[in-house]
C-alpha positions in Angstrom: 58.4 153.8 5.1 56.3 155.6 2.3 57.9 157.3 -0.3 56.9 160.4 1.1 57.0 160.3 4.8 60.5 161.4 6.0 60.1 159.9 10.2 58.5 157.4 11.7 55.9 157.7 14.4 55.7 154.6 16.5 52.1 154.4 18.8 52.4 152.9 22.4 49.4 152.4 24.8 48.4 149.6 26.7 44.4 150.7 26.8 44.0 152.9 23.8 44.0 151.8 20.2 45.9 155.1 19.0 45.5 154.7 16.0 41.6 154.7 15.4 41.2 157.4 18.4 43.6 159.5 15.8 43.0 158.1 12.9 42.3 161.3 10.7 44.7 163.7 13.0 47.6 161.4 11.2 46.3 162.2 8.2 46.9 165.4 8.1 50.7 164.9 8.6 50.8 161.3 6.3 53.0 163.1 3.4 55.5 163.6 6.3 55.1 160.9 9.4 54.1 156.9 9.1 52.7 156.0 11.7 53.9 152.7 13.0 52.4 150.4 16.3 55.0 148.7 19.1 56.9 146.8 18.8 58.0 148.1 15.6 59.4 144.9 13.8 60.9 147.3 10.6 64.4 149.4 11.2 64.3 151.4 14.7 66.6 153.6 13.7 63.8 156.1 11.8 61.3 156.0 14.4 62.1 159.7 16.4 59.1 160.1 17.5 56.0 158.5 19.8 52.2 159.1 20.6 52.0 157.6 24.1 48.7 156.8 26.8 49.4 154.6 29.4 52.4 152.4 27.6 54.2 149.5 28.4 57.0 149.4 30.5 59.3 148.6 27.4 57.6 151.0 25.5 60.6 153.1 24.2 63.9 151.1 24.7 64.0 149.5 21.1 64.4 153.0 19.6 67.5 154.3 20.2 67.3 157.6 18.1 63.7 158.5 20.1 63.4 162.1 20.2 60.1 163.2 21.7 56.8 161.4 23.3 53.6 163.5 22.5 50.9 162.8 25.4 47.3 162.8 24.2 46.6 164.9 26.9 47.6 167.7 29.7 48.8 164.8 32.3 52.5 163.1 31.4 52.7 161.6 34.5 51.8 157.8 32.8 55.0 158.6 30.6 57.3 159.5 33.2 56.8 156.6 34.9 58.1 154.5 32.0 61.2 152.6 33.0 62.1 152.7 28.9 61.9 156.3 29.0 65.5 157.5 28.8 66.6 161.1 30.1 67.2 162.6 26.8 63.9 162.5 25.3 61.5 165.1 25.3 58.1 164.6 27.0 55.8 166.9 25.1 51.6 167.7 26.6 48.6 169.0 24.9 47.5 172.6 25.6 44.4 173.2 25.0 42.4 176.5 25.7 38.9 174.6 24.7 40.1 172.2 27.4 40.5 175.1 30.2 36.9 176.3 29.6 35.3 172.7 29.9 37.2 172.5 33.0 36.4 175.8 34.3 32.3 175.0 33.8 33.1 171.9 36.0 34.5 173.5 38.7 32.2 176.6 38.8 29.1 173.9 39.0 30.6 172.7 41.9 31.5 175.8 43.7 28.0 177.5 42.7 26.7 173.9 44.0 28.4 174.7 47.4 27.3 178.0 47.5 23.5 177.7 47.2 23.3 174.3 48.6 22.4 172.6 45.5 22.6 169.1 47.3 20.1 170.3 50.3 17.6 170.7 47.6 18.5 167.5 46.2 17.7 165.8 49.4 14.8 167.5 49.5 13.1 166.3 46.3 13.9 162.6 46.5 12.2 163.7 50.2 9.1 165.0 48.3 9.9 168.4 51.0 9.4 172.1 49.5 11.3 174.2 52.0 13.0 177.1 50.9 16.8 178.3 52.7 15.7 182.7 52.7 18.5 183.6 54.6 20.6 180.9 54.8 21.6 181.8 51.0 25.0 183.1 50.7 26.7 185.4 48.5 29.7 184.7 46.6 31.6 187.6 47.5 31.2 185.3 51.5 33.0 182.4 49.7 36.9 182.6 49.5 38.1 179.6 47.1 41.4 178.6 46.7 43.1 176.8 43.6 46.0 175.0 44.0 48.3 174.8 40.4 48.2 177.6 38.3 49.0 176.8 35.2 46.9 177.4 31.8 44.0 175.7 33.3 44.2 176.8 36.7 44.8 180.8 35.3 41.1 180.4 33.6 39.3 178.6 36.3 40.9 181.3 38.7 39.7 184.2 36.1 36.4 183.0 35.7 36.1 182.5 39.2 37.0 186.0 40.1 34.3 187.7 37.5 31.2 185.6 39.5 32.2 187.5 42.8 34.5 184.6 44.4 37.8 186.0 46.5 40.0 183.8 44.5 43.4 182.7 45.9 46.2 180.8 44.0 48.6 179.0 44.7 51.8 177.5 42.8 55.3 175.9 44.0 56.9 179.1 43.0 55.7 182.5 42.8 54.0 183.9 39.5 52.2 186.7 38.0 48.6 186.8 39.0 46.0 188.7 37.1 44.2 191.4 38.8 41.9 190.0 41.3 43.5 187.0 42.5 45.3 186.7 45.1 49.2 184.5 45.1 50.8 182.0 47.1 53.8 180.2 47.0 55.9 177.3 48.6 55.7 175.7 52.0 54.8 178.9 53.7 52.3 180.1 51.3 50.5 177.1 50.8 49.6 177.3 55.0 49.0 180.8 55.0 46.2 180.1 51.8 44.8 176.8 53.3 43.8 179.2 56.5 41.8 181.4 54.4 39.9 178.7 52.1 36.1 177.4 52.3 36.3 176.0 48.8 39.6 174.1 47.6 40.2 173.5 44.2 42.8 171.1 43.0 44.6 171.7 39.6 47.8 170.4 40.4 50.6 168.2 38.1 51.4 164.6 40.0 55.2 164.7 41.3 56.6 163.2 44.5 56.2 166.6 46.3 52.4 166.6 45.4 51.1 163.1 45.7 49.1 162.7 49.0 49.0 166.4 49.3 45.1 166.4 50.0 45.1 165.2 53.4 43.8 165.3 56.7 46.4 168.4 57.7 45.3 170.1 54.9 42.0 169.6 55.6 42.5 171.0 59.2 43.6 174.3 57.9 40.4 174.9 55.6 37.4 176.7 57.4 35.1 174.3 59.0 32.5 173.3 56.5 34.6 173.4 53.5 34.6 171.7 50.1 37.2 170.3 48.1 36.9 169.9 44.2 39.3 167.3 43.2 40.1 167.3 39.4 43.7 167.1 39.5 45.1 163.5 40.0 43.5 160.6 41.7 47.2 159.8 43.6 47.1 163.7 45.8 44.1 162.5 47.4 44.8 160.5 51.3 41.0 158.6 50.8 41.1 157.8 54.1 41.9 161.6 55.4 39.2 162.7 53.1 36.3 160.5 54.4 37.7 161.7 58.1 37.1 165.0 57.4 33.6 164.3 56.1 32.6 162.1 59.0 33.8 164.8 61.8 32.1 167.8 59.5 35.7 169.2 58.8 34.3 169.1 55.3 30.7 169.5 54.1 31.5 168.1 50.6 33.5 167.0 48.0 33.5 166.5 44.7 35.7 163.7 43.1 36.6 163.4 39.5 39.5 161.7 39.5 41.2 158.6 41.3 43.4 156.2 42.9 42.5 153.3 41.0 39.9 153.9 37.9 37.2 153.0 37.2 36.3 153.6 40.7 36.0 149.4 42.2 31.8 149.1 42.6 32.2 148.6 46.7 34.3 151.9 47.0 32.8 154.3 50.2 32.8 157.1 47.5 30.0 155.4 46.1 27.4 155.7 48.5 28.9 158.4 50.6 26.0 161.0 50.5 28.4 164.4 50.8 30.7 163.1 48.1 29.7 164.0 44.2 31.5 161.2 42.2 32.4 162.1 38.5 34.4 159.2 35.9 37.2 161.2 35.2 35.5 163.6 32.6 35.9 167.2 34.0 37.3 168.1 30.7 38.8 166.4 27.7 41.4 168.1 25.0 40.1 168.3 21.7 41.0 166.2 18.2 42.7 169.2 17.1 44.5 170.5 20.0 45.9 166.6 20.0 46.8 166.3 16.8 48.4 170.1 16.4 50.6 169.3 19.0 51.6 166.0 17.0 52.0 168.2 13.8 54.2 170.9 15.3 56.4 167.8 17.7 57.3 166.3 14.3 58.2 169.8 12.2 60.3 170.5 15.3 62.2 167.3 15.2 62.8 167.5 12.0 64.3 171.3 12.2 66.4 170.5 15.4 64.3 172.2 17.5 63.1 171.1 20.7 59.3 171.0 20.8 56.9 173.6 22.3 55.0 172.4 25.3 58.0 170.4 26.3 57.5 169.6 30.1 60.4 170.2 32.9 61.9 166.7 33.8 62.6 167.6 37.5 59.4 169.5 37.9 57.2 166.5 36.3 55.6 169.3 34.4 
């Protein structure tokens, strides 16, 4: 360790060199952490804290006085499913408000796409056809779009929705405040009642075992005939099979896919050539530098007070 730095940070990813993505966000906090890669052959004992992305199953077992695992991102869901990760140590994500607007643009282009058929015209140029819809335009105020998980991100897409015109519905696995304009839901019951009421279905939500494989083909049932799904919350609450059903019987005019299963997305996948699906590579948003390496700063000054550090995520939610 430096003569300075009073912890150790130790780096664990299995496709992400940490340490040149973050190079000059550790830095910033050099006087106070040295950063360290896995496996750490030095003393254990002083590493208390980790930057993780997709680590190794061993990733955290050889440091017994671990405190905290900063993600690099909103999703923890890679760290949870560690096997080294033991129960006492804090899982800590980024929150980002940069990150909300980028992710609120994305999902307006797609409802906004919906709305005024963006892909007829599409088909229409590669067709060399000038035909005009009139009538069939729609207003948004016609549209009613429902978010499922309303978290930071999910309270700004919902906001911004709501100003453009969209009835906006939300809904979260317990109730919570909504701001004026938006419509809640909550639990089993509410998420029926909201499905029965949706054209346009936006997905926001945190991967846990009560949300993965949510999207499917009874969910889709309850949407209005015609309706569109935006997926941008985890590849694994998607039933691919259920979605391309939907598609096929005209349950569902369109979808838009920005996350998956298994990325990148295999070359032979459906998704590829299906012509109603919009495929995206996982880039609806991104945090920033900063918001990353703020988080890191203010993980490490909370370790080192006794504190437990903000953004810390519920175990038994999974968020």
């Amino acid at each position: 360790m430096n003569a300075i730095a009073d912890m150790r940070c130790v780096l664990v990813s299995k496709s992400l060199d940490l340490r040149r993505y973050l190079g000059p966000q550790f830095a910033h906090a050099a006087d106070q952490v040295e950063i360290v890669s896995h496996p750490h052959e030095g003393s254990a004992a002083d590493v208390r804290l980790a930057v993780a992305w997709h680590p190794p199953d061993d990733a955290f077992e050889r440091y017994p006085n671990l405190k905290a695992v900063c993600s690099i991102g909103a999703g923890v869901d890679n760290i949870l499913a560690c096997p080294s990760l033991r129960p006492d140590i804090d899982v800590i994500r980024v929150v980002d408000p940069a990150q909300a607007q980028m992710m609120s643009s994305f999902v307006i282009w797609h409802v906004i796409g919906h709305q005024r058929c963006f892909a007829t015209y599409q088909a229409q140029q590669r067709e060399q056809r000038w035909r005009r819809l009139g009538l069939g335009q729609r207003r948004a105020q016609d549209m009613p779009v429902a978010i499922l998980g309303f978290g930071e991100i999910g309270r700004r897409v919902a906001t911004d929705l709501a100003f453009l015109g969209f009835p906006v519905m939300a809904w979260s696995r317990t109730a919570k405040p909504m701001p004026q304009g938006i419509s809640g839901f909550d639990g089993a019951d509410g998420l029926d009642a909201i499905l029965g009421q949706t054209e346009v279905l936006v997905n926001l939500l945190p991967l846990t075992p009560e949300t993965r494989g949510i999207l499917n083909r009874r969910t889709f049932a309850r949407m209005f005939r015609g309706g569109y799904l935006i997926q941008v919350g985890r590849g694994e609450h998607l039933v691919e099979a259920d979605l391309l059903a939907a598609l096929d019987s005209g349950q569902l005019a369109g979808a838009a896919l920005d996350v998956f299963a298994t990325e990148p997305l295999p070359p032979h996948h459906p998704f590829w050539q299906y012509p109603r699906i919009v495929v995206t590579p996982h880039d609806a948003c991104e945090v920033s530098m900063e918001a990353i390496g703020a988080t890191f700063r203010a993980t490490a000054e909370a370790i080192r007070a006794g504190r437990r550090p903000p953004h810390s995520i519920d175990r038994e939610r999974g968020y």
